[in-house]
N, C-alpha and C positions, 0 to 999 in steps of 0.2 A: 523794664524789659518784660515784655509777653512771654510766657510758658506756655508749650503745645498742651494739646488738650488729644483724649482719644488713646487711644494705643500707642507707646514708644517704645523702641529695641530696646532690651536688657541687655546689658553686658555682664555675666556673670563676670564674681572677684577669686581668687582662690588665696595670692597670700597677698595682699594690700588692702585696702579700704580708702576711699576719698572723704572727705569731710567735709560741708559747704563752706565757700568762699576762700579751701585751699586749690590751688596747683597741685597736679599728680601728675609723675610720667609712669606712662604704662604699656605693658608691651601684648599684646592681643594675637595668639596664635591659632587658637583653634578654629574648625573649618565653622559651626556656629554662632560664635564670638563672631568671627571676619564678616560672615553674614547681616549681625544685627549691625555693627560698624558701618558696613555700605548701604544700610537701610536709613542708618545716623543722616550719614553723608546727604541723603536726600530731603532730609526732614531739617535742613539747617544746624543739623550737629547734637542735637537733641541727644541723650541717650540715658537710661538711669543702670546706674553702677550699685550694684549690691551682690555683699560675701556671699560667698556656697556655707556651706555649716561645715563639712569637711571637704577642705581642700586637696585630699587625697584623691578623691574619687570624681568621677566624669561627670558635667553636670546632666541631670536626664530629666528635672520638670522642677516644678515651682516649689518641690517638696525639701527639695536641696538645697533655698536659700533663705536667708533671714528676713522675713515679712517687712522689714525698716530697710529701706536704701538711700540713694542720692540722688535728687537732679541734678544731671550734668551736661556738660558740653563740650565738646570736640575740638579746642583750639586749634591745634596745628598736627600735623601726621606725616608721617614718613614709613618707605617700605610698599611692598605688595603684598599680593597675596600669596605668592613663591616663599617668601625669605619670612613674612608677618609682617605686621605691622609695629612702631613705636610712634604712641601717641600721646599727646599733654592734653587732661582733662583737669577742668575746672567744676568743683563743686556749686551750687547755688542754691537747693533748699531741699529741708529733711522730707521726704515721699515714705507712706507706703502703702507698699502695693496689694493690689485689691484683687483684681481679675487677670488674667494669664490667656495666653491664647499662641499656637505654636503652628505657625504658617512662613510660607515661604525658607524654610530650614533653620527658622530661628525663634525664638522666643520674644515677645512681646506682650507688655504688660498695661494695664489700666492704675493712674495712680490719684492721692488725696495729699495733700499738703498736711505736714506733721510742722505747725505751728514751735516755735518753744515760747517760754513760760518765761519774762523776767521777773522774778520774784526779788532781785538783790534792789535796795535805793542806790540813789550815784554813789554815796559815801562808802556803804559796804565793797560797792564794786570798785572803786580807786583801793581801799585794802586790800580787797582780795588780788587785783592789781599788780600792786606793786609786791605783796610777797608770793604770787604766780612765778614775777620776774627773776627776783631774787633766787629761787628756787631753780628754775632753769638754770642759771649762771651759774650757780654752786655744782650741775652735775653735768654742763657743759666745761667747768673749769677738771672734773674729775676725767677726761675722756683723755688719752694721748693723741690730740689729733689740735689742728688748728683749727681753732673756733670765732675767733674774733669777727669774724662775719656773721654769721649765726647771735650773737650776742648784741651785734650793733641792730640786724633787725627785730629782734624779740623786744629791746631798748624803745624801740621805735613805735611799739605798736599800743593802741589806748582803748582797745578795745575788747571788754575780757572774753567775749561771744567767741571773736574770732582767736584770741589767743590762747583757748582752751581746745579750739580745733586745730590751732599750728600745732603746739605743743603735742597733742595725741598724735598729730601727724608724724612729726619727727621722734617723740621719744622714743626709744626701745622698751614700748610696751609689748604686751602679748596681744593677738589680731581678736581674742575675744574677750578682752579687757576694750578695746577699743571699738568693737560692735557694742558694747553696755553702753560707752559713753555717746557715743551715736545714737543710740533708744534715749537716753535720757532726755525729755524734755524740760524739767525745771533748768534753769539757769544755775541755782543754788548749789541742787546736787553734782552739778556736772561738775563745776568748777572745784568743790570740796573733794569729791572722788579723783581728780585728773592731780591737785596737791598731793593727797594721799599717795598715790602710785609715783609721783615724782620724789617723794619722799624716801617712801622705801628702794627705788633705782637709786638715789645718790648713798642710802646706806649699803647699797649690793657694788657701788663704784669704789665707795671706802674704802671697801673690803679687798678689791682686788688692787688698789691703787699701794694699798699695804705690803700684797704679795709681792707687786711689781719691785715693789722699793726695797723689800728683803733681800729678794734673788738680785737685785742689780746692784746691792750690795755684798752680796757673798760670791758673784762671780768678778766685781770689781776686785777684790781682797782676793780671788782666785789668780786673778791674770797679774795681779801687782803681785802675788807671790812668785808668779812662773818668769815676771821679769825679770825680778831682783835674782829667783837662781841661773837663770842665762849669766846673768850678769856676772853671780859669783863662780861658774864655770870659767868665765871669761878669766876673770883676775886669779883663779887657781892656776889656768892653765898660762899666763905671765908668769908666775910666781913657781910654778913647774910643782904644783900639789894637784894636777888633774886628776886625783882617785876616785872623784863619781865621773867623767866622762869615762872611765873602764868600763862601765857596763856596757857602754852600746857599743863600743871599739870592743868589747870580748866578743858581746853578741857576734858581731859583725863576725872578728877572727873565726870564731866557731863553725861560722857559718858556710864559710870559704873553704873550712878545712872537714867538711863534712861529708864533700864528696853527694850531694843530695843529687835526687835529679832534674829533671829542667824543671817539672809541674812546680815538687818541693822545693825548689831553690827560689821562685817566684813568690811562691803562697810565703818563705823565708821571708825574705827582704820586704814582701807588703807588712807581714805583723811588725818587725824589728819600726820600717817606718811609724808605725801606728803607734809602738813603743816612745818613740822620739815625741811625740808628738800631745801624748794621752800625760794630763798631768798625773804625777805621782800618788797623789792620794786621793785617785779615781779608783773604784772597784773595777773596770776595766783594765787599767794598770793590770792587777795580777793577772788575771784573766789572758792577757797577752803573754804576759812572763812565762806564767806555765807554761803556755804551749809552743814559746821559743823553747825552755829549756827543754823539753819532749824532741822536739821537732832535732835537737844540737845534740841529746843525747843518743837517738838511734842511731846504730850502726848501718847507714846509708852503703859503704860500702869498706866499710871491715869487718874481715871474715877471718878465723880460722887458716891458716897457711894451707893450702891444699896439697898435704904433701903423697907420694903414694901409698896405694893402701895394702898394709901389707897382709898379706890373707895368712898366714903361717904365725904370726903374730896375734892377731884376731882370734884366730884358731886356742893359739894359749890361752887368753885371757878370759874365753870363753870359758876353758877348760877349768883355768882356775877358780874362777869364780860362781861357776856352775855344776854340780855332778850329776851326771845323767842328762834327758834332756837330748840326746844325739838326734832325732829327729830337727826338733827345732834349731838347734845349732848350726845343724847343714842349712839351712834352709838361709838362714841369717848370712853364713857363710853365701853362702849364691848369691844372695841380694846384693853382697859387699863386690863380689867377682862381677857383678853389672853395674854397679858403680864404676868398677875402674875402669871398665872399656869404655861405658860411655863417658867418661871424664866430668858428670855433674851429678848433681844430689837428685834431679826430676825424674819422677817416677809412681810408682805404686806405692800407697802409705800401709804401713806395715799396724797389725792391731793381733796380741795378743790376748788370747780367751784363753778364760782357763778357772780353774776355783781359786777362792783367798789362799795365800801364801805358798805359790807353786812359783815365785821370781818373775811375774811378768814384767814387775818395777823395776828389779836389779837388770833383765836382761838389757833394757833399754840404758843403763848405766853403764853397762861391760861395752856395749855398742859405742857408744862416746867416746869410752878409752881406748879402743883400740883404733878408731878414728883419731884420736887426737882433738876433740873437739870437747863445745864448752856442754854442759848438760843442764838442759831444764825441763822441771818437773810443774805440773799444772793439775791440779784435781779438780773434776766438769760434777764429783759429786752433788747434787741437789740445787746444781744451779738453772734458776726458771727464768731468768732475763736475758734478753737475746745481748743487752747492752755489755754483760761480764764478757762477750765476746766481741763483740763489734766497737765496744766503749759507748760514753754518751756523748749526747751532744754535745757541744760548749755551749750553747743558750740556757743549761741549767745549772742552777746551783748546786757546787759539790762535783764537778763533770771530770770522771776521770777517761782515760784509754783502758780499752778491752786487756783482758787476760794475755792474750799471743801476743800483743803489742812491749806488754808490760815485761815479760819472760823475753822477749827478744831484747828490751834493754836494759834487762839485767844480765843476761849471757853478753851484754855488750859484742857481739857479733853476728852477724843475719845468717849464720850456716851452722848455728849450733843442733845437736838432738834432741830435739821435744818432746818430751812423752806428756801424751795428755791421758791421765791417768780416770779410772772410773767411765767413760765414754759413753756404757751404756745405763748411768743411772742421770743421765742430763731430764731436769722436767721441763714441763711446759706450763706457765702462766698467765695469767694477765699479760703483763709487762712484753711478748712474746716466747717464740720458739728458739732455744739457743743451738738445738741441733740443725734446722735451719741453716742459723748464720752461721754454723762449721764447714757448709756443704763450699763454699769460697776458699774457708780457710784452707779443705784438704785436696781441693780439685787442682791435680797438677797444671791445667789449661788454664785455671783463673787464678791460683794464687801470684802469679808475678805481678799482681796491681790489684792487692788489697788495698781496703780503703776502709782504715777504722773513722767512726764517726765521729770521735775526739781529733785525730789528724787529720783530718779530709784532705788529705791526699793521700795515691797509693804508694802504699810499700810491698816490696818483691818479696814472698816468701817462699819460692818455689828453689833456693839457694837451704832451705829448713830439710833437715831430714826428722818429719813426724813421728810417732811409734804411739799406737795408741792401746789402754791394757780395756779389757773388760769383761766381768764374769760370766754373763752372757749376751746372745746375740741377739736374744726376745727383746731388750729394750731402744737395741738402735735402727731409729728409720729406715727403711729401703731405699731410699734417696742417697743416703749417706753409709750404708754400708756398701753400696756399687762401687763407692770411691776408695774401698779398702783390701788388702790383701788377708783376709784372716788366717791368723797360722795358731792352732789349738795347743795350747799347754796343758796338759791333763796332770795325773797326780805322780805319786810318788811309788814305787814299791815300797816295801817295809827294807829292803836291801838297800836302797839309795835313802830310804831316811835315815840309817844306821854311820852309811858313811856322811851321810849332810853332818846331823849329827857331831858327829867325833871327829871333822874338818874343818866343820868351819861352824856350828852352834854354839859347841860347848867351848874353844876357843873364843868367842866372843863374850859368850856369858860372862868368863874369866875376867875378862880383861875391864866388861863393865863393872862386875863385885869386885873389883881389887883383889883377886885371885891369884897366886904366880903358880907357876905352872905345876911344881911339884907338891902345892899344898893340898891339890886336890887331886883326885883316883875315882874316877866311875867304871867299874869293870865292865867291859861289852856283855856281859848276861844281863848285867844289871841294864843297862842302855836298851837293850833288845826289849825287857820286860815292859818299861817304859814306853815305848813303839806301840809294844802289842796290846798291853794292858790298860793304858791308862791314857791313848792316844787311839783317836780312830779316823782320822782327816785326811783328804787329798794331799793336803801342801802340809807345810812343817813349822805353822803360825806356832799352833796348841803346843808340837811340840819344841819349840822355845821357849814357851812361859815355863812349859812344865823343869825345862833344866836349868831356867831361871829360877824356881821354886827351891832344885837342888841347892843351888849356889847360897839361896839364901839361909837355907838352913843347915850347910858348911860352915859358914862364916862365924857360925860359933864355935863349933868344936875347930877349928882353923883358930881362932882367939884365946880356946883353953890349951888345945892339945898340940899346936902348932902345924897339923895336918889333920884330913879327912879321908876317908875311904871309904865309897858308898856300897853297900851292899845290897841286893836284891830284898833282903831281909829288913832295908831301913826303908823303901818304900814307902808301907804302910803305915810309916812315921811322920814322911815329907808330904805322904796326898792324902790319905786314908784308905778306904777299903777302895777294892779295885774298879775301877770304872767299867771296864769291854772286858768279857772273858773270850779264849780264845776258841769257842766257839760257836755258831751260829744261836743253835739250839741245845736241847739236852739231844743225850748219845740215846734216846731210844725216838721212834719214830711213830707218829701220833696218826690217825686216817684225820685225812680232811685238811691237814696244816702243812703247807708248801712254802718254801724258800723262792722269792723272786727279787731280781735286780731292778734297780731304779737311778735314774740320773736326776740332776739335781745341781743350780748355780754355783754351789758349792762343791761338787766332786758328787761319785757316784755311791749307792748306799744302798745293801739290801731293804725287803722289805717283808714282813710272812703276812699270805693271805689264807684266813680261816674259813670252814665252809660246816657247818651245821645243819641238820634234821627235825622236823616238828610235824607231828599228825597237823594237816592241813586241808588246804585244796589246790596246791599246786602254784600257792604265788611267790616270788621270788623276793626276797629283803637286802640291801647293801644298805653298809655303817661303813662309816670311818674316814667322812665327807670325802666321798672321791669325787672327782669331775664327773661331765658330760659324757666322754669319751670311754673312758674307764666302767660307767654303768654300763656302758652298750657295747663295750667289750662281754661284759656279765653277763649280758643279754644274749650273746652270738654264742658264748660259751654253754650256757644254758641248750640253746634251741640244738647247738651243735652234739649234746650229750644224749638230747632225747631221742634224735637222727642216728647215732653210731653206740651205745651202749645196747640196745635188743641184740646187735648183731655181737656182744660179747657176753651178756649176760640174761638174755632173754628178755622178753615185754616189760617192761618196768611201768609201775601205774604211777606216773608224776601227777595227777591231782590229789592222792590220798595223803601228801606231805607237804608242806612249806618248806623251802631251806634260806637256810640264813648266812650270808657273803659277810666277812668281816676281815677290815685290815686294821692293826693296831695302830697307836698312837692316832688316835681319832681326833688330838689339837691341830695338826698337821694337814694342810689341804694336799690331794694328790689326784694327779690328773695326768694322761698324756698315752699316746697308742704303744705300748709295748706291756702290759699287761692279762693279753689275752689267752700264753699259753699256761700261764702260772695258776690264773681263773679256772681254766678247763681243768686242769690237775686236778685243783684242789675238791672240784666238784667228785669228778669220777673216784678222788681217792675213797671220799666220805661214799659214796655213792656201791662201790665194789667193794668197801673196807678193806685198802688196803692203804698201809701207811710208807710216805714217802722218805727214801733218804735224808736227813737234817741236812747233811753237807753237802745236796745236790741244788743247784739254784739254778732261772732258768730265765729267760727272756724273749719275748715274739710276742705279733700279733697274729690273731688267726682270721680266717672269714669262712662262709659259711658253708664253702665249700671241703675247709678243713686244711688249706694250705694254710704255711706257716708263713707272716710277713715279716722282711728286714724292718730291724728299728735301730736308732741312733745311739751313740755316746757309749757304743761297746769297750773300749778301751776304759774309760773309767767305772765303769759298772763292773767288770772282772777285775780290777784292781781295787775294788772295794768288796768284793767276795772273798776275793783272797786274804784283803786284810782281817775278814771275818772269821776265816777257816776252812771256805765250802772249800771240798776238793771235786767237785766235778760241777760242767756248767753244760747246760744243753741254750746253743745259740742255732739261732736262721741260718737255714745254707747259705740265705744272699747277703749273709755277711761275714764269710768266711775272709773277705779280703782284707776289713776294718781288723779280724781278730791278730791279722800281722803286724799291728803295731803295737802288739803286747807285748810286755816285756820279758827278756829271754827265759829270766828265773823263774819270774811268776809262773811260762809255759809250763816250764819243769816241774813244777809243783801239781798243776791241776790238771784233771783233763775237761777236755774239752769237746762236746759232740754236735756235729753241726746236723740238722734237720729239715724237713722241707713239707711234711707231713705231719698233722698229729697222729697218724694211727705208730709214726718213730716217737714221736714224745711219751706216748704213754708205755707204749713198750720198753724205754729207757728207765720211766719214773715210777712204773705200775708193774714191769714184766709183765704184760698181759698185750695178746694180740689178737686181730681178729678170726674170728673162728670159720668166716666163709669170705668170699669174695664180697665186695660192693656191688660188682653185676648181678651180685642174688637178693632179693628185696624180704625183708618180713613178711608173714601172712596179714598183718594189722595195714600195711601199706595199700594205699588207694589202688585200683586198678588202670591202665590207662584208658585213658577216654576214647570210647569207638569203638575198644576191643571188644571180644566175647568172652563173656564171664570167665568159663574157663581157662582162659589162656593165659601164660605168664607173665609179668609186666616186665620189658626191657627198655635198658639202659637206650640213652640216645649217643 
């Protein structure tokens, strides 16, 4: 047979290879391939087939294939150039190629006859031969497939040239394993390398032929187990002992009797099938179980008897289980009186703020009893996964249901009262936002088809009546506070701690020390002292420990002397020396040191700000890490002393001193705008030498024009004055309205002077006022602009 001579189309290869004197089929798609094909077509079929180097990428010139190809030829073809072509080439002799040349939209090359090398005698080559063959068979016997075809032709063949290019052809070699044996021209090597690789393929066939045999034996012993137990179901349930078909007849009942709805009754019956189905000691098995018994145990649709609710009853138990509080009670009260007209639980979720131990947890408990309903409690303290709410997936190991999921079935009914306790100390981590995924939980419009991610599918919680506590309101999102009612819990008087107290503390106390009633005596002096001295808190945590402190140190003279009776006098025995004295400061009055109020997540809490003198030049010092706020309070107080003292006390020269701003407990960070008029005091005191009342304490911000602004959390800030001793409080006029939710006693006790002006503050705090109008300017005062020297400056 003649070979063209001159330029012939390339058909680049990407994943195959031809070998001479095999058959290839090959399928030719692209639009330069199809080109040098029809260029074939005309040249008698002609064509040399050689690999790309990566068959990933597009072929773009001679640089992208392996220098070594094939002559080939075009047998037979089918297809167009729409659909590509599929066509059978026959290899006939090793080329390569030389020169390149890219015309007509295809690639075509110049090539040299690449000779091979018989180096083997007939003798070696009949060895090499026959264990070629042998070899072959051995890893066509490892293949699961029918071979006997394959092995009659390999049988067949006597020539080891050629049956070193079948074998590459067919083996499952790699395409650049099989480009080397291609370059190879010795005879020798080829045939020794193509053993080699056939060698290691029937050791890499072993190996899997192994696997196969393992698992087709442990899933035979799988399916022989699952028959034999059909089978002994079978013969139980003859024999009337069918105690393992009860599981999936329970499932089933459960299922029926669950009351779920269409989605869950669906998503039901698919697990339960899957159950039936999933052999027993399959880790899937549990996997399913759980989440039938999840799915069996919610309360789908048992609730609570809804019976009326009766407000005059609710009223009691409020009473009894709380004293004081009448603010929030009412309020409770209301929310119960829109329950009952509109006849469901859907509404506003209720969240009480307030400091540690003022009942936000019990109130939410008294609300369940007089409901009638089941109560659960949940703490959102310090939790950073959004999954403690939503639950996890089933896809992972350990996958439980979310927190509300969880408390709903254990209340074992969907309309219990939930108090999710701590609300505003939820974090944020990796893992997600869990305040987030609460915003579903509490939104009356979506919770009727929550969808925790353990269930997937929804459950109704808008049948839940919420109640959430938290100490403040800085920590919860804006997202999630829109979707709440807040109703404030403030603190205690020392009058309502007295009766909490001797109601319902020191009855408890009792009853936890094995106390009976007449072994112990705490006289109300003594109780009060305890209050005032040795207790200084919003709520009445501290003061429980502390009458648990009594208890414990009853319990012995109660074991020698058969009773106890504590006296004011034995205090100092039970705590040590006194903690709070009752009051603020010492009874004489210091210049420069003022009494101010402070709020605080904990309840409200005086605080004294000090104000000192130094030869200087007029710069200003603050200690005692306050905020941002707070310094520029200092600041406004400052600028506002230099503006309004000439006019009480003549020109003052503020560059010849430094002063020094200090507020004690300097561990303590403080911050926040209601500091401003307690600042100016304390300046002007030091500043006039005059010393302020100890028992007067005071609250506002000011600006620079010298009004006084409303600030927040007046209710508990005057109830921690008073716990202190101040008897007089100077408050903003614009919160004259807040100071109505004082308590009636406490009014009693203090007074209270509402203000709108600093030149009323200092006049209250200093006795001192101004000596001329503010229409009259100092002589140090700029003149106005434009006017004539002479003339007076006025006011605009």
């Amino acid at each position: 047979m003649s070979f063209p001579s001159g330029f012939i189309p390339v058909l680049p290869l990407r994943n195959a290879l031809v070998f001479p004197g095999v058959t290839q089929a090959l399928r030719v798609g692209r639009e330069r391939s199809m080109r040098a094909l029809e260029k074939a077509f005309e040249q008698g079929g002609w064509i040399i087939t050689s690999m790309q180097k990566d068959p990933h990428k597009n072929f773009e010139g001679p640089d992208d294939l392996y220098s070594v190809g094939v002559l080939s030829k075009v047998e037979s073809t089918r297809g167009g150039k729409d659909a590509g072509y599929q066509i059978m080439v026959r290899g006939y002799q090793r080329v390569k190629l030389l020169q390149f040349q890219d015309k007509g939209g295809f690639h075509s090359a110049v090539v040299e006859s690449e000779e091979d090398h018989l180096d083997l005698d007939l003798q070696t080559q009949r060895a090499l031969l026959a264990g070629m063959k042998e070899q072959a068979k051995e890893v066509l016997a490892l293949i699961p497939a029918n071979t006997e075809q394959v092995v009659d032709l390999l049988q067949s063949v006597e020539d080891i040239n050629y049956l070193t290019y079948l074998t590459a052809t067919h083996a499952d070699f790699d395409l650049a394993e099989k480009q080397k044996i291609l370059e190879m021209a010795s005879l020798k090597d080829r045939t020794m390398h193509v053993l080699s690789l056939l060698q290691t393929l029937r050791e890499n066939l072993k190996v899997q032929a192994d696997i196969r045999q393992k698992l087709n034996t442990k899933f035979g012993a799988t399916q022989r187990q699952h028959i034999l137990r059909e089978q002994m179901k079978a013969i139980k349930e003859e024999l009337g002992e069918g105690d393992d078909l009860s599981l999936i007849d329970g499932y089933r009942k459960k299922i029926d009797e669950a009351g779920m709805t269409a989605e869950a009754l669906e998503m039901a019956n698919s697990q339960l099938k899957r159950l039936e189905e999933v052999n027993s000691m399959s880790p899937e098995y549990n996997v399913v179980r759980n989440h039938l018994d999840l799915m069996v145990a919610l309360p789908w649709s048992k609730g609570a008897e809804q019976n009326e609710i009766d407000l005059e009853n609710a009223r009691k138990i409020l009473d009894a289980d709380h004293y004081g509080l009448d603010k929030i009670k009412k309020r409770i009260i209301q929310h119960l009186a829109v329950l009952k007209l509109k006849k469901n639980q859907k509404g506003s979720i209720l969240v009480f703020v307030g400091p540690p131990g003022v009942g936000k947890t019990s109130l939410g408990q008294s609300i369940a009893k007089s409901l009638g309903k089941k109560y659960v409690r949940v703490s959102l303290g310090g939790v950073r996964d959004d999954a403690e709410i939503r639950g996890h997936r089933r896809t992972y190991v350990g996958a439980l249901p979310g927190r509300i999921l969880n408390g709903i079935k254990k209340a074992g009914e969907n309309n219990p009262v939930f108090v999710l306790d701590e609300i505003d100390k939820l974090g944020k981590g990796f893992s997600g936002d869990p305040a987030s995924a609460l915003l579903e939980v509490l939104d009356p419009e979506q919770n009727n088809n929550f969808v925790d991610h353990y269930l997937e599918t929804g459950f109704d919680l808008s049948k839940v009546m919420f109640i959430g506590t938290a100490n403040s309101l800085e920590g919860i999102p804006g997202p999630l506070l829109d979707r709440m009612e807040i109703i404030e819990v403030s603190g205690y008087t020392i009058a309502e701690k007295f009766h909490i107290a001797k109601n319902h503390l020191i009855p408890k106390q009792m009853r936890e020390h094995g106390i009976e009633d007449q072994q112990l005596v705490i006289h109300e002096d003594t109780l009060n002292t305890v209050i005032t001295r040795y207790t200084r808190e919003a709520g009445v945590r501290d003061l429980q420990r502390k009458i648990a402190a009594i208890c414990r140190w009853a319990s012995e003279k109660i074991l020698a002397q058969g009773k106890a009776i504590i006296e004011t006098s034995d205090l100092d025995d039970v705590f040590g020396n006194e903690r709070y004295r009752g009051e603020s400061v010492a009874d004489h009055s210091v210049p420069g040191v003022v009494t101010g109020m402070a709020w605080t997540p904990v309840g409200g809490d005086i605080l004294f700000i000090e104000t000192a003198l130094m030869p200087g030049k007029g710069a200003l010092t603050i200690t005692g890490q306050l905020g941002d706020v707070m310094k520029e309070s200092a600041h406004i107080a400052l600028s506002l002393l230099k503006t309004r003292l000439p006019f009480m006390a003549g020109p003052i020269d503020f560059s010849k001193f430094d002063m020094h701003v200090h507020v004690p407990a300097g561990a303590t960070p403080k911050d926040g705008p209601s500091a401003g008029v307690t600042l100016l005091t304390s300046m002007a005191s030091l500043l006039l030498r005059r010393g302020v009342d100890p028992r007067l304490a005071m609250t506002g911000e000011v600006t620079l024009r010298g009004q006084v602004m409303p600030v927040g959390g007046i209710k508990e800030k005057v109830l921690a004055a008073h716990r202190a001793g101040i008897k007089n409080i100077i408050l903003p006029k614009w919160n004259e309205q807040d100071a109505k939710e004082i308590p009636e006693e406490v009014r009693k006790e203090i007074s209270i002077h509402f203000v709108s002006h600093i030149n009323e503050v200092l006049k209250l705090a200093l006795g001192v006022e101004l000596s001329m109008t503010e229409s009259e300017f100092p002589s140090w005062f700029p003149p106005l602009l434009g006017a004539p020297a002479n003339s007076d400056p006025q006011t605009n």
